[in-house]
N, C-alpha and C positions, 0 to 999 in steps of 0.2 A: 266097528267102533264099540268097544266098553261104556259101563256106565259112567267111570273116570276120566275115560279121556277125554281130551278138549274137541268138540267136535267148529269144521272151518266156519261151521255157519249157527249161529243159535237165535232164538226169537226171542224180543228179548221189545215187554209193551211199554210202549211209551204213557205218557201222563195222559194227552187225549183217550188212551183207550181201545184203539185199534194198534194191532202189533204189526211189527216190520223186522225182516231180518236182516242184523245186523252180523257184517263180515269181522272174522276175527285171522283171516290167513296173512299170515304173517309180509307176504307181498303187498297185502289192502293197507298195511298198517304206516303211520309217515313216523317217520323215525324220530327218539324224542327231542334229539334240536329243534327240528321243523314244526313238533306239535309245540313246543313253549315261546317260540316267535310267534305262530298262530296265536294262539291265547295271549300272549304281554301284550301286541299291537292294538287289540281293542282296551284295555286298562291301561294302557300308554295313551291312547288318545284320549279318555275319558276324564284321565290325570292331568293332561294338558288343555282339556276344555277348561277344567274345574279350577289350575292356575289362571287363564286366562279370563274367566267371570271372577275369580276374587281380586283380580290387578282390576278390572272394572269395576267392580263393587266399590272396592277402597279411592279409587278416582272418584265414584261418585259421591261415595261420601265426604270424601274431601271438597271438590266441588260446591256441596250443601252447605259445610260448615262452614267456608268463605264463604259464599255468600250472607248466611245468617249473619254473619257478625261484622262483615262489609256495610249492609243494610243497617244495620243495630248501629254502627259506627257514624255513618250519615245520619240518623235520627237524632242521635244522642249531642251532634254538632251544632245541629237546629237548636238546639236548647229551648225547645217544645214544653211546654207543662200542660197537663190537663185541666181544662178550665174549672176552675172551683162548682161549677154549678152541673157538674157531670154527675151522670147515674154511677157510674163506676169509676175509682182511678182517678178522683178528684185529687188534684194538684200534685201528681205522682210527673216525672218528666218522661216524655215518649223516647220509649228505647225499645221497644217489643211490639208485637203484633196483637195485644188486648190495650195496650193503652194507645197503640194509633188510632184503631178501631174508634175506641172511647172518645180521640181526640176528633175524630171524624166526624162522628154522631150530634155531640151539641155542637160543631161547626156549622153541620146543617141545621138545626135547632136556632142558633144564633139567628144565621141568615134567614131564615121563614119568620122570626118572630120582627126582624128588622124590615118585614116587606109586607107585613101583614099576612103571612102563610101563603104567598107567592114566590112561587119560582123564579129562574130568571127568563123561562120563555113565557111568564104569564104578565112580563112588565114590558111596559112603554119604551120604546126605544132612546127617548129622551130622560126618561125617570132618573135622577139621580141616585139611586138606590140600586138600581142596574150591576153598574162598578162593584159596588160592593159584594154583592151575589155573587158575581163573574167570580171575584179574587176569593171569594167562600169556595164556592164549585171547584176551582181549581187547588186549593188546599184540601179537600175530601177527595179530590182524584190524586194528589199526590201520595196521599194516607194509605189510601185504599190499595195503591200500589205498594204501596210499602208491607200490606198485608198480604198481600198475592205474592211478595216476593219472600215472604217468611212461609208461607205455605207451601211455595214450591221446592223452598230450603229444606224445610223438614222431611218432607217427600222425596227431595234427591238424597237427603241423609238414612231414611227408613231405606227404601230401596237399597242405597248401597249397603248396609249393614245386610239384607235381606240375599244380595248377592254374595257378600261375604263368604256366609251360612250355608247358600245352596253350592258355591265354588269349594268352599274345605269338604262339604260334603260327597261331592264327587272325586275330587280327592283322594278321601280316602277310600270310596267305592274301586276306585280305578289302584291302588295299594293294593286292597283285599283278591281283587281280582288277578293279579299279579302275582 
């Protein structure tokens, strides 16, 4: 062998650092159909995960945005206003997830000031003022869901957008790799 020719076997280091020889005889070699099916099948799958998380992505954010505006819809029905005498959002009507909140807040504020800053498990089972509480309580738990449902809204829409992002991104990982 010359210093030109191609000799069948050359060392030839890898990144870790320790070397290995690698065969170049032309029998060791898969011919280039077989080497660019090899190669396309993993960036053909990678492209197909990365369709597959932005069809989800976009479910979920679709998913989020009905709901938000499902939610928003039912509120806005109620024809809710926030009681004049609120820390925030006074007399704005409940359509959102700061002025259910708001509407929540002096509901219970009402109710303790109408009981003398009792609850309803701190009252007489006879009390007439009971009732009251009960139907307060259960309009702050209505509220409160309404805020949990905007919260999980927003979240199913971040996410989805978030999958979007990571699905084009693979993508086009899985293009480049091809």
């Amino acid at each position: 062998m010359t210093a030109h020719s191609p000799s069948p076997q050359h060392w030839k280091p890898p990144r870790g650092g320790k070397g290995r020889i690698v065969s170049t005889d032309s029998a060791d070699a898969a011919t280039p159909a077989a080497s660019a099916a090899k190669t396309s099948q993993p960036s053909k799958g990678v492209r197909i995960i990365g369709i597959i998380i932005v069809v989800a992505g976009a479910i979920l954010a679709g998913a989020g945005i009905g709901t938000w505006f499902t939610v928003q819809s039912q509120l806005k029905a109620e024809k809710i206003v926030v009681a004049d005498d609120a820390s925030m959002f006074a007399g704005k009507p409940v359509a959102g997830p700061f002025t259910a909140y708001a509407e929540a807040q002096i509901i219970n504020e009402h109710a303790l000031k109408a009981t003398g800053d009792k609850t309803y498990a701190e009252l007489s089972k006879d009390d007439p003022k009971r009732q009251t509480v009960m139907t307060a309580s259960f309009l702050r738990a209505s509220l409160f869901t309404s805020v949990v449902s905007f919260g999980i809204a927003a979240m199913a829409m971040g996410l989805g957008v978030l999958f979007i992002l990571v699905g084009i991104a693979l993508s086009m990982l899985g293009k480049q790799r091809s």
